[in-house]
C-alpha positions in Angstrom: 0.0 0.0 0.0 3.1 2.1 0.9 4.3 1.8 -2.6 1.3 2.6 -4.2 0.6 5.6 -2.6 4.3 6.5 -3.3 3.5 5.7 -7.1 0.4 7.7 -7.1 2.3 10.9 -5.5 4.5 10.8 -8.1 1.8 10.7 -10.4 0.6 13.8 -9.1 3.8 15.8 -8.4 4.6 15.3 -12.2 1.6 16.7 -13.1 1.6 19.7 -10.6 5.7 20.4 -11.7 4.7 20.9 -15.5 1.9 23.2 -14.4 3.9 25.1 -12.2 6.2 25.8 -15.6 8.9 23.6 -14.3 8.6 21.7 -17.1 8.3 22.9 -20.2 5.3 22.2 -22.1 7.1 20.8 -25.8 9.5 18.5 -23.2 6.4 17.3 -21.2 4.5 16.4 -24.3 7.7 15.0 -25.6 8.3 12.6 -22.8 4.5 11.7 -22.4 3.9 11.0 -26.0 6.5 8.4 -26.5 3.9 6.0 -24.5 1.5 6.4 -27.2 1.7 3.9 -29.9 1.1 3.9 -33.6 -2.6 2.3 -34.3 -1.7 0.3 -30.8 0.2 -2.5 -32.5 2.3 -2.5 -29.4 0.9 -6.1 -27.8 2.4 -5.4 -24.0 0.5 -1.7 -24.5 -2.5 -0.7 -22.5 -4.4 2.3 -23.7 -6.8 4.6 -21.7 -9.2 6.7 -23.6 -11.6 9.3 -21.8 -14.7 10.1 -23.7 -16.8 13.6 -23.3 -19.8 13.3 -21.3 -22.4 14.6 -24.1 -23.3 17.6 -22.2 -21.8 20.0 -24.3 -20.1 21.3 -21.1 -17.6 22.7 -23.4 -15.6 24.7 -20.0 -15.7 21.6 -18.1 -14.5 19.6 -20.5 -11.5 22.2 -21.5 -10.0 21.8 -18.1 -11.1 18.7 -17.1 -8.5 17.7 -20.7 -5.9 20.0 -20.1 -5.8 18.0 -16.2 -5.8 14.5 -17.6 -4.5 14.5 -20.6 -0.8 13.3 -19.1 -2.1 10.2 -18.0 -4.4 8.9 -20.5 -3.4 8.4 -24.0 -6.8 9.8 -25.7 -9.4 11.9 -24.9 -12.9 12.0 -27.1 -15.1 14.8 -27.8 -18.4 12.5 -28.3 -21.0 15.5 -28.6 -23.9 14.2 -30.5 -25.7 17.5 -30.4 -23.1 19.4 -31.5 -21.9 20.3 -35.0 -18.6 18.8 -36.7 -17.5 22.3 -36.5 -17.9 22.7 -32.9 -16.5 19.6 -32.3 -13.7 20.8 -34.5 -13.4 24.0 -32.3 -13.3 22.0 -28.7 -10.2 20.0 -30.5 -8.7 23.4 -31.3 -9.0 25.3 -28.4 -7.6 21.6 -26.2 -4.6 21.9 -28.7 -4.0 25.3 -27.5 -4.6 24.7 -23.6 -1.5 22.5 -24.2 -3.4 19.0 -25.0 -1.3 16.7 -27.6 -3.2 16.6 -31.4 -2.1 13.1 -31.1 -4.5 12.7 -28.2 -7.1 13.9 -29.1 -10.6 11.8 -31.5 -13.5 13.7 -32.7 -16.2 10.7 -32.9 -18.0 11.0 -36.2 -15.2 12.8 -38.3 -14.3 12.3 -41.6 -11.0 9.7 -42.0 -9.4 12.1 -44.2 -10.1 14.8 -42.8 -7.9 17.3 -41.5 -6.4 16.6 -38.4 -4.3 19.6 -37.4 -5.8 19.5 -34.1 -6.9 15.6 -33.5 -5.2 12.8 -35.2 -8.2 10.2 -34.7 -11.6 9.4 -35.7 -14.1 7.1 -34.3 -17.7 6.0 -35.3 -20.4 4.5 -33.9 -22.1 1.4 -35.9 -24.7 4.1 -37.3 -21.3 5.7 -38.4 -20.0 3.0 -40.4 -22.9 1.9 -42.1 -22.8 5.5 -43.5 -19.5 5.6 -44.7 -19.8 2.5 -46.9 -15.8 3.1 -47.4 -13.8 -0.1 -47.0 -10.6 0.8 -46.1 -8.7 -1.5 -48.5 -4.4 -2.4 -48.2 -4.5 0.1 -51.3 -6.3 3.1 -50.4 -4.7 2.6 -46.8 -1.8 4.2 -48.0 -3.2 7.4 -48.1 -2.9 9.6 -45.3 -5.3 9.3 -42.3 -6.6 9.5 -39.0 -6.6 6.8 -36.7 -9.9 5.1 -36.9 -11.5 3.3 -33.9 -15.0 2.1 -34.9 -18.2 0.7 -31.5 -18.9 -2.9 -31.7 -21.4 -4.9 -29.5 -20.8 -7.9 -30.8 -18.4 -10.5 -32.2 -20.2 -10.3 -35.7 -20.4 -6.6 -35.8 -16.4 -6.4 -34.4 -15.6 -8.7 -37.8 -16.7 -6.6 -39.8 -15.2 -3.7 -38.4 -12.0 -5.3 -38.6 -12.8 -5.5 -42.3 -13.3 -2.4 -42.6 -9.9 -1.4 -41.9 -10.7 0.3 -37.9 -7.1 0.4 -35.9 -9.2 -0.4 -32.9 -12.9 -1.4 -31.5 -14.4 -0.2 -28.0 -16.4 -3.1 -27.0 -19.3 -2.9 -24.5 -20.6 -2.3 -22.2 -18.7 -5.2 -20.2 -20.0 -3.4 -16.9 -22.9 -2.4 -15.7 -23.2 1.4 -16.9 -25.1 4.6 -15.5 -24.6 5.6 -19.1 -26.8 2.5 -20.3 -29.0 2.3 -17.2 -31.0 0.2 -18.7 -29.2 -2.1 -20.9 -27.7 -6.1 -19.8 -24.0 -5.6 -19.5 -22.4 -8.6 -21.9 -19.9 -8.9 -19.2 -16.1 -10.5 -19.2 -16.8 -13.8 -21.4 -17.9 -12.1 -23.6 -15.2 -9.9 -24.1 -12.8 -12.7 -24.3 -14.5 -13.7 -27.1 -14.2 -10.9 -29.3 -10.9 -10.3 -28.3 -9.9 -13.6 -29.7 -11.1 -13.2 -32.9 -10.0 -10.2 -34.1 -6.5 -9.1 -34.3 -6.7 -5.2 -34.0 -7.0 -4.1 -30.1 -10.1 -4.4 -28.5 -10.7 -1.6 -25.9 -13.3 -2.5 -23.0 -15.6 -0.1 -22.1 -18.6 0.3 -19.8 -18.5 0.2 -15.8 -14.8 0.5 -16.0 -13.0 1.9 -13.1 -9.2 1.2 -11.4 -10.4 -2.2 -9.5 -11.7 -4.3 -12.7 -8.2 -2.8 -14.7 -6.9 -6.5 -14.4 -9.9 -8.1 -15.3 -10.6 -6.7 -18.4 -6.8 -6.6 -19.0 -6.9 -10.7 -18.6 -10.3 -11.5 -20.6 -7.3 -10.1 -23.7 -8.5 -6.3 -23.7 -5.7 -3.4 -24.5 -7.2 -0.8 -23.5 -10.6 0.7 -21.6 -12.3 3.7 -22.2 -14.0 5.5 -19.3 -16.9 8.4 -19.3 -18.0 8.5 -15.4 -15.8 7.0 -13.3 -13.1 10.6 -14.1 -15.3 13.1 -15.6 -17.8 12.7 -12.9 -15.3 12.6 -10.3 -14.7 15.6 -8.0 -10.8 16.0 -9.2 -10.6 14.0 -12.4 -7.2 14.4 -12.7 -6.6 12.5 -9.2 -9.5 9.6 -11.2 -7.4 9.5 -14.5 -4.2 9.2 -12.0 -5.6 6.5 -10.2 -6.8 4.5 -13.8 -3.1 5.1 -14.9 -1.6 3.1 -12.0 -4.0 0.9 -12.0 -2.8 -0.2 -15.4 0.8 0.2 -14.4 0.2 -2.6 -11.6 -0.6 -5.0 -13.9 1.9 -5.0 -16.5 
């Protein structure tokens, strides 16, 4: 316990040193970006992607990114109510409160479109079927944003493999207050899916630092969290706490 607390307090002091101006920000986002990997081909690496809470609570969300960003590896602006040109302008003003492009997704965006301010896309099943673009070995070639595509099934996640996405959130494996309603399809089920596929399956739903290893051990590389550090009273002490939470288990 001794240890972890130490972990977590470095965690923290890290944090506070860059934004006391000790560190400067191109050598924080230097040293922090190195653990982000290309389309997450790394197999040992476990991402952590924080989605917007679909509020609109643009202010919120502005400082709740600029607080977390250095210890998650992506941070989504999911705002179903907002325009592609909103969404373009939170990306924009994260990049300039110091958040990395390369952290930041716009859910619904275009795959070529351009990413000055976010390097990744991601699309919801309504999404894909739109699109009706199969990203083939050819046309793959061409420049563009990393595309992570919402599966709820093994069939659906097969064809989103086919489609060319770099990764899949599937959920929820947890019990959600985002899907109050809905049965969570739980840790088999997970396993399953990521067994089949070959591009990383990121576990989302209910997900918070004490199920970490579970998910990590059903063959997930990643979660993605809304709740458990948007909703918390300091996220960045939440997103700190996912981080070594992942760091335990490796």
């Amino acid at each position: 316990m001794k240890g972890a607390k130490t972990r977590l307090h470095t965690l923290m002091f890290d944090y506070e040193a860059h934004e006391s101006g000790k560190t400067s920000t191109n050598q924080w986002h230097q040293r922090t970006d190195k653990s982000v990997p290309m389309c997450g081909q790394e197999q040992d690496f476990f991402e952590l992607h924080v989605i917007s809470t679909n509020n609109a609570e643009q202010s919120a969300m502005l400082k709740a990114a600029k607080d977390i960003w250095p210890y998650v590896h992506y941070i989504h602006i999911r705002e179903k109510q907002l325009s592609q040109q909103e969404c373009f302008n939170w990306a924009k003003l994260m990049a300039e409160a110091g958040v990395p492009a390369s952290r930041i997704v716009i859910n619904g965006a275009n795959l070529y479109s351009s990413g000055h301010f976010y390097q990744g896309v991601h699309w919801s099943q309504n999404m894909l079927e739109r699109a009706k673009v199969m990203v083939t070995p050819e046309n793959k070639r061409d420049p563009r944003l990393r595309l992570g595509i919402s599966v709820h099934s093994l069939h659906e996640a097969r064809i989103a493999e086919e489609y060319g996405a770099d990764y899949l959130f599937f959920g929820h494996v947890y019990a959600s207050a985002s899907k109050p309603d809905s049965v969570a399809r739980g840790l088999d089920a997970l396993s399953e899916v990521c067994s089949s596929v070959k591009v990383p399956v990121i576990a989302i739903g209910g997900i918070h630092p004490g199920n970490i290893q579970a998910v990590r051990s059903a063959g997930a590389r990643g979660a993605a969290v809304i709740s458990s550090v948007l909703k918390h009273a300091n996220p960045a002490y939440a997103a700190a706490l996912l981080k070594q939470a992942v760091d335990a288990v490796k």
